[in-house]
N, C-alpha and C positions, 0 to 999 in steps of 0.2 A: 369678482368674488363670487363663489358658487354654497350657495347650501344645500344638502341634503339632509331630507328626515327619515329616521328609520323608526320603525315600531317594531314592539317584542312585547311579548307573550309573558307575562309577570308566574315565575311558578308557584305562588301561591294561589295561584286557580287551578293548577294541575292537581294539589296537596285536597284543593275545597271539593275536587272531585271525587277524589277517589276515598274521604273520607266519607261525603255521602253517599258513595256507592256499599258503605254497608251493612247496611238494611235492618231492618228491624225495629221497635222504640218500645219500651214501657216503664210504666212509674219505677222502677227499679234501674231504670238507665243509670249509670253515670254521666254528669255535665261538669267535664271541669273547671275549674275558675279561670275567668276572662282575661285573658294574659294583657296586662297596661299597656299602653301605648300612644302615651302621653309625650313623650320627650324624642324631637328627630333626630335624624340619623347626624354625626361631625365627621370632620375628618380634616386632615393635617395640613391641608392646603391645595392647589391644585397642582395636576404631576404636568410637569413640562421635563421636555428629552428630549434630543437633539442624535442623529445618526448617520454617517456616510453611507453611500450608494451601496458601497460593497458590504457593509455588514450584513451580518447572520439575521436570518427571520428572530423576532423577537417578538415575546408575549408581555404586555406591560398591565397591571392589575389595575383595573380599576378604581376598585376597593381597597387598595395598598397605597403606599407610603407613596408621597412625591414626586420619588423616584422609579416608581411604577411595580415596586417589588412588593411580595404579598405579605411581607412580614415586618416590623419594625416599627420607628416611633411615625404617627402621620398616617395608618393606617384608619379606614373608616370603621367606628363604631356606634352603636346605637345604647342609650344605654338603660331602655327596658329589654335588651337582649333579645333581641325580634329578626328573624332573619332580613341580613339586604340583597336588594340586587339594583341591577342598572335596569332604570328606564328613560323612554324619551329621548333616543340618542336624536343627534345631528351636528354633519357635518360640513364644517367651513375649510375653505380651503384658498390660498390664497400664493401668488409668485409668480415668477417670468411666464411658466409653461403651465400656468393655473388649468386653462379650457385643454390643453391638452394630457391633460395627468391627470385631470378630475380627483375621485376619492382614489386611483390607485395607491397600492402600498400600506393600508388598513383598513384590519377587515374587522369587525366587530364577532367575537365569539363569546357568548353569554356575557359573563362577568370581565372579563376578558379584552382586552386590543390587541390584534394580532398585526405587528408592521413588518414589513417585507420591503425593503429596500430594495431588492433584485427588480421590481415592477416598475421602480422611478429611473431605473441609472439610463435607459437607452434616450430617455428626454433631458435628462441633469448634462451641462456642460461646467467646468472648472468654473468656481465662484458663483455659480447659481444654486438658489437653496429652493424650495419648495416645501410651507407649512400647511399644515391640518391639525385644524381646532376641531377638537370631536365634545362635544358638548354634551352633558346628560344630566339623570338626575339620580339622587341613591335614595333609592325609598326602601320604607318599612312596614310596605302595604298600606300603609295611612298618612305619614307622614314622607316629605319632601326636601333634599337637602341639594342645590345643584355643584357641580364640577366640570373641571374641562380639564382634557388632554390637550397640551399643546406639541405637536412632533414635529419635527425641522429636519427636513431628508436634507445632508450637504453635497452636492452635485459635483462630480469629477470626470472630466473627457479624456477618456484613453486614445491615443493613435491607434491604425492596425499595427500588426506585429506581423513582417514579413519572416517564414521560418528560413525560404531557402532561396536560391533562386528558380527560376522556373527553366525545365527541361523538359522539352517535346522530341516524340522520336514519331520518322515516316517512312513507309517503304516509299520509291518514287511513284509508286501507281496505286496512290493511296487515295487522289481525286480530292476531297477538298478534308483537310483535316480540321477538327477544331480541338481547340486547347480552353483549360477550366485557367482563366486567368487569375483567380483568387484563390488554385488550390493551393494548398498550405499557410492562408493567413487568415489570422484571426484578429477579433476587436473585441474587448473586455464590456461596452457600452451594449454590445448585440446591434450597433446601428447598420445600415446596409450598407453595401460597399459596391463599388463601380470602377471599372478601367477606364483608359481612357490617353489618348497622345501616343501612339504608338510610334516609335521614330526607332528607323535600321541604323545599323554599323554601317559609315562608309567602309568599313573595310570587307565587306560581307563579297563575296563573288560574282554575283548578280542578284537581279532584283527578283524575292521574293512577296508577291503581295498578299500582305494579311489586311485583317479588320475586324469592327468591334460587332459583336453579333447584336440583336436586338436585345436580350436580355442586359446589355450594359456590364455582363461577366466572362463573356467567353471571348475565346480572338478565335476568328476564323484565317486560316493558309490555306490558299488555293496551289497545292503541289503543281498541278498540272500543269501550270505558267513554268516551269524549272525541270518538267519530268523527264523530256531530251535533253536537257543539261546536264544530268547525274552522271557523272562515268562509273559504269560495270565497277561492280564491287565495292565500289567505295562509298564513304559516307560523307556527304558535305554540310558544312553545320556555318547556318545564318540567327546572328546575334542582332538584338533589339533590345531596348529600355521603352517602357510606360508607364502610365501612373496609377497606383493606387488610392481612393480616397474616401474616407466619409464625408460627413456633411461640413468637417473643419479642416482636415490633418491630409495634403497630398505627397506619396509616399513614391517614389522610382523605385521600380521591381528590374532585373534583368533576365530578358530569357531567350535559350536559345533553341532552334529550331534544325533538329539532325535529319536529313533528308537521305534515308541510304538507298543507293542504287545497286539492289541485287534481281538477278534475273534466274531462271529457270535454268539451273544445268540437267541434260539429257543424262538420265542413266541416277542424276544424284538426289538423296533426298528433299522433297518439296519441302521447305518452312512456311505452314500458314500464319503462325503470328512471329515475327521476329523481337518482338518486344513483351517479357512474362513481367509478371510484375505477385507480389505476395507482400502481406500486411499481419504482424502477428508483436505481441509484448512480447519486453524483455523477461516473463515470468513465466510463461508458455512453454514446454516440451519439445523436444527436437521437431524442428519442421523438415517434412520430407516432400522436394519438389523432383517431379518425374519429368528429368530433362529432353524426355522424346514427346512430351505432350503438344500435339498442334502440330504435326510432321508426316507427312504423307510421304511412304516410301513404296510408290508404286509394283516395284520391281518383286516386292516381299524380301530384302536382302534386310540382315539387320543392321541398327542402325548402331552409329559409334560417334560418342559425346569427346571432343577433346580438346587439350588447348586450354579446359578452364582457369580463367583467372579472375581474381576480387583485386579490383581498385587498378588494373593494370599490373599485378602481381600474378605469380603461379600460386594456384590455390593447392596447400598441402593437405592431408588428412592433420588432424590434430582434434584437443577438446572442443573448437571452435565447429570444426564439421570437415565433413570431406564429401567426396564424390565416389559412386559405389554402384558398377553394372548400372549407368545412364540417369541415377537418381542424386542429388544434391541434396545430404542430411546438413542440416545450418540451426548450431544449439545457439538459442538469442542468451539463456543463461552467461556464454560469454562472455559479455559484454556490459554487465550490472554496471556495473564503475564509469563507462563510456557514457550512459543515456542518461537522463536529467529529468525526472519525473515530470509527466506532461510534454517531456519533450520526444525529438526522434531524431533515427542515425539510418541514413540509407545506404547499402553496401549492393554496389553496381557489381553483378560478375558476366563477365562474356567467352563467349565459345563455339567452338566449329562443330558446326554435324558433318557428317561422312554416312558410307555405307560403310561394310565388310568387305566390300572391293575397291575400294580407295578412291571411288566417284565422291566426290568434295562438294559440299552445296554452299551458293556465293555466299560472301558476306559473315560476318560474323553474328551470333542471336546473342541478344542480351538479360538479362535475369534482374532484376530489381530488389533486394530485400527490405522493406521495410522494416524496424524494430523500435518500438515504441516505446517509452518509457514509463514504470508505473508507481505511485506514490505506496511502497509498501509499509513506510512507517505511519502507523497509524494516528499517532501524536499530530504527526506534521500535513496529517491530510485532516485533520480538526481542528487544526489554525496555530496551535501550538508552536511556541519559539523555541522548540527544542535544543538549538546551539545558543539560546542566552543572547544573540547579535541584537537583538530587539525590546529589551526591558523586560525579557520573560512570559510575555503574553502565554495566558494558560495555566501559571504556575502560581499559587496561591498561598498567604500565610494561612494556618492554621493555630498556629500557637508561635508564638518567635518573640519571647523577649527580650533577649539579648540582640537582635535582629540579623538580616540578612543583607545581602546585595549582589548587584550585578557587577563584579570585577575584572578589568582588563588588563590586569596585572599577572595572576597565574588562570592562564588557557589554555587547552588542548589542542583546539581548533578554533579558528577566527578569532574573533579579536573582543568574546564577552564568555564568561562563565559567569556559575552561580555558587555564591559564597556564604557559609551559615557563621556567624560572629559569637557563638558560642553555644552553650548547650543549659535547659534544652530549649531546642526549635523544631519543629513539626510543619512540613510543607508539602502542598498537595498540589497534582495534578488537575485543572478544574475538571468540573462533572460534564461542562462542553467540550472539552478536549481529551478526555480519555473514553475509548470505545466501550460499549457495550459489546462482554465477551458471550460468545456464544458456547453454550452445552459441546463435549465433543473435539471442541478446538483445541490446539499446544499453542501458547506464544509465548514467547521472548523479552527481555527489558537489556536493554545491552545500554552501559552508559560510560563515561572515565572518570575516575573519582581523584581528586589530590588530597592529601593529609600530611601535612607538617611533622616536625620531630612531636607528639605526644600522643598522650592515647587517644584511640578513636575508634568506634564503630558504625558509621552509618550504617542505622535500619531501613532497611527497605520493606513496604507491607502493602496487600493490597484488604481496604475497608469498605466500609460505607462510612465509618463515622470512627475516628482511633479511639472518641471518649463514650460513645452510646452503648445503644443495644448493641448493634452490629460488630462486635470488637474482636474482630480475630484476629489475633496479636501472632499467627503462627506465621512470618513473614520470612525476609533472611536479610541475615547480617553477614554481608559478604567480607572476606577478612580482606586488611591492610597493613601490610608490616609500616605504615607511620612514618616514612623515612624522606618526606617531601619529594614525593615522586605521583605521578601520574599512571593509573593501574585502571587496564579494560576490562570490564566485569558485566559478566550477562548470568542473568536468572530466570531459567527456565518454568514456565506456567503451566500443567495440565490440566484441562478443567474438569476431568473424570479421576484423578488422580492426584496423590497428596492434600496436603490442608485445605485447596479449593473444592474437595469432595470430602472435607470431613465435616461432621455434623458438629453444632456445640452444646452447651447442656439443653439446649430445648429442641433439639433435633434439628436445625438448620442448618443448610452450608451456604458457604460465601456463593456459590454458583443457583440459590434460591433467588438471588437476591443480586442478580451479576447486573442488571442496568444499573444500578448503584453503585457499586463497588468504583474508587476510586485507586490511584496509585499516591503513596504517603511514601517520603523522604525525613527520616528523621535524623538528629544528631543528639539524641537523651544520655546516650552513655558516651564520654570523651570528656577533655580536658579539655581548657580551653585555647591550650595551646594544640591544640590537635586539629583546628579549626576545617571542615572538611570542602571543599570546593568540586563544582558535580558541572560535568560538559557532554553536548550531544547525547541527548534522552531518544533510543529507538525504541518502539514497542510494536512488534510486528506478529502474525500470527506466520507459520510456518510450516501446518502440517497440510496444509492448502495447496502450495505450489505442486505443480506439476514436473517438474524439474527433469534431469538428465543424469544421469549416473557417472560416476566419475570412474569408476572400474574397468578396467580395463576388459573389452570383449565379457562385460557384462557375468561372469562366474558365479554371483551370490544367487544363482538358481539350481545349484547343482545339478545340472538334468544334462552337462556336458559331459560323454562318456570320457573323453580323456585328458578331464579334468582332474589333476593331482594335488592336491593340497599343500599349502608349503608350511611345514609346524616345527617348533622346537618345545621344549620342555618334559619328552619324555614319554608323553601320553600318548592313548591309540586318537587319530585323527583320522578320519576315512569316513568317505563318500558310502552312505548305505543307502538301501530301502527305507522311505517311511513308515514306521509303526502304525501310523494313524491313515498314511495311504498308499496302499500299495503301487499304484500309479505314479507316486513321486519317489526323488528321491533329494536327503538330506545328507548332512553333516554332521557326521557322530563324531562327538566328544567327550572321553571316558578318561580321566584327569587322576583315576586310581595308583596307577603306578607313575606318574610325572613327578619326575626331578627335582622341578620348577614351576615357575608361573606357566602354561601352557601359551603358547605365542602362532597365531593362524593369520598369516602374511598375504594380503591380496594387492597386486600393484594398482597401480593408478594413471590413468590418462596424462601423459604431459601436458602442461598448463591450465589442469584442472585447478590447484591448488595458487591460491594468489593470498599476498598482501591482506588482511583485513577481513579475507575470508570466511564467510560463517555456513557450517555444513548439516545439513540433516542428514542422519543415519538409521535408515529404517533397516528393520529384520524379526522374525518370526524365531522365537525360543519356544520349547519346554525344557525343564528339569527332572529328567524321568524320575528318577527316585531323591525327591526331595522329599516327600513325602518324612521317609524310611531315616534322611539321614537328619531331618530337624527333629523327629522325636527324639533319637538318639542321641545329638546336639551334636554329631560329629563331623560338621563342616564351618565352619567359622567364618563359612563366608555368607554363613545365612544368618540374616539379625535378626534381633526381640522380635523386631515387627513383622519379619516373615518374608522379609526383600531379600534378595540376591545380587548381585551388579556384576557385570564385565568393563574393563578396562578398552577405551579403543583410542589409539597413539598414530597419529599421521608423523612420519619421518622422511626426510629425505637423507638419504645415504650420501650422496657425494658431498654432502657441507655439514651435518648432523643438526640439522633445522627440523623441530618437534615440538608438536604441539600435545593435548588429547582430552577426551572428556570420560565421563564416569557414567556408564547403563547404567541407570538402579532399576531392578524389573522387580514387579508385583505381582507376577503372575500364578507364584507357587508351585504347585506340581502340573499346574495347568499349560498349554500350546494358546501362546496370542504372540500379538505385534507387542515393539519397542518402539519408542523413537525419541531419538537424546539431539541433543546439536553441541558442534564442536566450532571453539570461535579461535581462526588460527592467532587472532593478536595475545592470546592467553599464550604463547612462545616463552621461554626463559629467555628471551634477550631483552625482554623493558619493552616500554611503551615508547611505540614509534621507531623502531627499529627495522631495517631494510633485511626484509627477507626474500633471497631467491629460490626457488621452488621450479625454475627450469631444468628438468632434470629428469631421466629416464627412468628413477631409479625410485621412484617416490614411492611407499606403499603405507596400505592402512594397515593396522595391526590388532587383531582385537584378541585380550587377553584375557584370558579362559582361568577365572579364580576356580576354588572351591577344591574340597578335599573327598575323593573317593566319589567325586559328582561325575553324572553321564548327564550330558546335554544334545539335543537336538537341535541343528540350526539351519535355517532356511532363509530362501528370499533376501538376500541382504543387498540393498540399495542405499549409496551414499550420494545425495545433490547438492550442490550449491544452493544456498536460499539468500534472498537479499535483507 
């Protein structure tokens, strides 16, 4: 058993300072009357709490309720009204791994216990707990009342977690290679990890001799034992299992060891490294690797990249990437749906180098892609049970007297939704699981809603408080025709723009005040047969990604001279000079004489477009004379508030599969950015329906309202976002 004493600094001798320090006295002083302080400080009992290894840092109040919260019945009071604090701390500590865990895992900050479970888990094994008694007192400058914190860290041993298996590659005159035998695994604990029993394939073709390097994580292969074994060109591959293990859990890894024997052809170009290798997320921008990097072509002949293939396939140009004058473009966008946040997908490509005279260099070079996956919903990177599979965690009543539950009856996905039992019910997001939004930012709320035959309107808002100060009720009520169906619905956030940047009557906006602001789910207006049920909560930001354009040969810059526009509706459509820069050039749109809705057709990348797909669509407007035609009132497409919107409709022509979303632009007569997002599940075929979008024929469409309007449009980029 160990105790430590801690001493602190009482602030009422900070207070006795600085009120002596201000100087002066005479019979005309004021001396106020002696504040009593007769009666000690109480309080509600002592706080005991109990925690798993893996939980969140937590603040537990000293001065609060039992349960270590600052407000509530049990909280400490004094009751001549005398400020408290803690003093006299000291800590006991007590369990299996007591001398080696000492006080880790609470830290005293003023009034305050700060526990930290992350500092106990790499010593906690399954069924080992670990207590700290923190002992003090609550004074009142004069009087004395004691307490104790009792915390109980509950200890869980993770195994490693092997991602892959392990693949080593060697030229044969590679002299002794070493390999990371713990690359790719990890342990939840942080404890060390060690190799160890390294045993060959009898079926391997001779003996390769490896070993365990002194640090206990690398295997060393001595090539040179094999290096006149290799036969010219080829690559010979020796397979092996050994073990992984912490200090409880031994794990068999396999891994195998490519020994390629290529040699120097006379005349063809040299390969210094034959093995490239790149590391980039699935949220990253096209990556471009320069397939003649590492290649010495003596001769100065140039060099010729061919033959590439991914996974033993011929690699085509497509959304996915292609190969281009020696360089391999590989958009990780891709691939969203394939990667598993925190996890990864390595996409093996290989290929022949040559000269321009057909001098061949041996062997084939191999390329690596790694792509990592990245938690973009921000719910579920703050712990939040966003698919309901889990009792909800994160998702809080606020008001619910008719109640709620977690139902595995009508789901969307997996095998739990969340179900409101009448109206009204008011349920929040907690304040730990929804992000603090930043100034600047666009984000998303994409979620599925079901509602039965009656009426219904789930509100959606974001708050600090639905019943306080803070009450900005300008939230949205996304519609549901009621009809016991399941309906994908996403609502889009600016934080410089609409209700999040409007002020209320005391001149504040929700984004003064954004580390608070919470996300509210209500059901106040419906029936109670209408009962509404809410699955898989995203809230992602999306004006951040870097992303890759789905355009074909990239057009939304106009700056291609023989680039032609492809319009219906009537109107003049054509590539001009910018007004505002002579150096650019735009997209003029004069809608005076049109027919019709004005319709500017730009195709699209095959297999850009996917399933479940959600798209940012950026571009650069002004409306030259808006000015002219809102005093006037004669464009209908501009409202009270001084908005405008364009129309943009993603279609595939060979099946008529269409989606689209609604620009509303604020910009007025002024030249700025857009950016809307289009979710392809909003489809007229229902939720959950199979859309193919394989098709050469796909294009965006973006339709050009307004009556007697000239618009200017630039820069238009549309990406994939997750």
């Amino acid at each position: 058993m160990k105790i430590h004493n801690k001493s602190r600094m009482l602030l009422a001798g900070s207070i006795l300072t600085a009120l002596t320090g201000c100087g002066g006295s005479s019979s005309d002083d004021y001396t106020p009357p002696a504040q009593p302080n007769t009666a000690a400080p109480t309080h509600g009992g002592d706080i005991v709490m109990s925690f798993h290894e893996k939980d969140p840092l937590f603040f537990v109040e000293l001065l609060g309720t039992p349960g270590g919260a600052p407000t509530g019945e049990g909280v400490a009071l004094d009751a001549d009204g005398n400020y408290l604090t803690v003093t006299d701390v000291s800590i006991e500590v007590s369990g299996p791994k007591a001398d080696e865990i000492m006080e880790a895992g609470v830290e005293i900050a003023g009034n305050r216990l700060g526990v930290r479970p992350s500092a106990v888990a790499p010593l906690l094994d399954t069924g080992e707990t670990h207590t700290a008694v923190v002992s003090f007192n609550i004074s009142d400058g004069e009087n004395k009342t004691p307490r104790t914190a009792t915390i109980t860290f509950e200890g869980e041993d993770f195994a490693p977690v092997i991602a892959n298996d392990l693949i080593a590659n060697f030229t044969r005159d590679a002299g002794t290679g070493v390999i990371d035998g713990l690359a790719d695994v990890t342990d939840a604990d942080g404890e060390a990890l060690t190799v160890s029993n390294i045993v060959a394939d009898g079926a391997n073709p001779y003996n390769l001799p490896v070993s365990i390097g002194e640090d206990g994580a690398t295997i060393e292969v001595d090539i040179t034992a094999v290096e006149d074994r290799i036969p010219d060109g080829q690559k010979v591959t020796f397979n092996f299992t050994f073990t992984v293990s912490d200090h409880r859990f031994d794990l068999q890894r396999n891994m195998s060891v490519n020994v390629l024997g290529v040699q120097d052809v006379a005349g063809a170009p040299l390969i210094l490294d034959y093995f490239l290798s790149e590391d980039i997320d699935e949220t990253d921008g096209m990556l471009m690797v320069d397939l003649e990097k590492d290649i010495d072509e003596r001769e100065g002949d140039a060099i010729v990249i061919s033959d590439v293939k991914l996974d033993g396939e011929e690699y085509t140009a497509s959304f996915a990437g292609r190969v281009e004058d020696n360089v391999l473009y590989f958009n990780p966008n891709a691939y969203f749906d394939e990667i598993a946040a925190d996890a990864f997908k390595d996409f093996r490509f290989t290929m022949k180098v040559s000269d321009d005279q057909g001098n061949m260099a041996d062997g084939e070079r191999e390329l690596v892609i790694r792509v990592n996956g990245v938690e973009s919903n921000l719910l579920a990177a703050n712990g939040m049970d966003v698919g309901f599979e889990n009792g909800g965690d994160g998702f809080e009543a606020t008001f619910c007297d008719p109640g709620a539950e977690i139902t595995s009856s009508i789901v969307a996905n997996g095998n739990g939704a969340f179900q409101m039992l009448g109206a009204p019910c008011y349920y929040a997001v907690t304040s730990a699981a929804f992000p603090d939004m930043e100034l600047g930012g666009k984000y998303y709320f994409h979620y599925n809603v079901y509602v039965g035959a009656g009426d219904a309107s789930p509100y959606i808002m974001l708050s600090a408080d639905p019943n306080g100060a803070h009450n900005f009720w300008v939230g949205a009520r996304p519609y549901h025709p009621a009809d016991g169906t399941w309906r994908p619905t996403m609502i889009a956030y600016d934080t410089e723009g609409g209700y999040l940047a409007t002020a209320n009557g005391d001149g504040e906006t929700p984004m003064d005040i954004a580390d608070q602001l919470r996300l509210f789910v209500m059901s106040a207006w419906m029936g109670n047969d209408g009962m509404p049920v809410f699955d898989d909560f995203v809230f992602s930001r999306y004006d951040d990604i870097e992303g890759v354009d789905i355009l074909t040969d990239n057009p939304g810059s106009f700056e291609d001279d023989t680039f032609v526009p492809t319009a219906t509706g009537g109107a003049v459509v054509e590539v001009r000079d910018d007004p505002n820069n002579a150096d650019n050039h735009v997209l003029f749109v004069d809608t005076t004489d049109a027919t019709d809705d004005v319709v500017v057709s730009f195709p699209v990348q095959k297999g850009a477009i996917v399933s479940g797909g959600r798209y940012r669509i950026t571009y650069d407007v002004q409306y030259l004379n808006f000015t002219a035609n809102s005093e006037a009132a004669s464009d209908a497409n501009i409202t009270e508030a001084g908005a405008y919107s364009f129309d943009v409709v993603f279609t595939n022509a060979d099946n008529e599969n269409t989606f689209m979303t609604t620009s509303t632009i604020w910009n007025g007569p002024e030249y700025g950015q857009v950016q809307s997002l289009a979710d392809e599940a909003s489809h007229y075929l229902g939720f959950g329906a199979e859309t193919n979008w394989e098709s050469d024929n796909v294009t965006v469409d973006f339709v050009i309202k307004g009556e007697g309007a000239q618009y200017i449009i630039d820069n238009i980029e549309i990406v994939r976002v997750p």
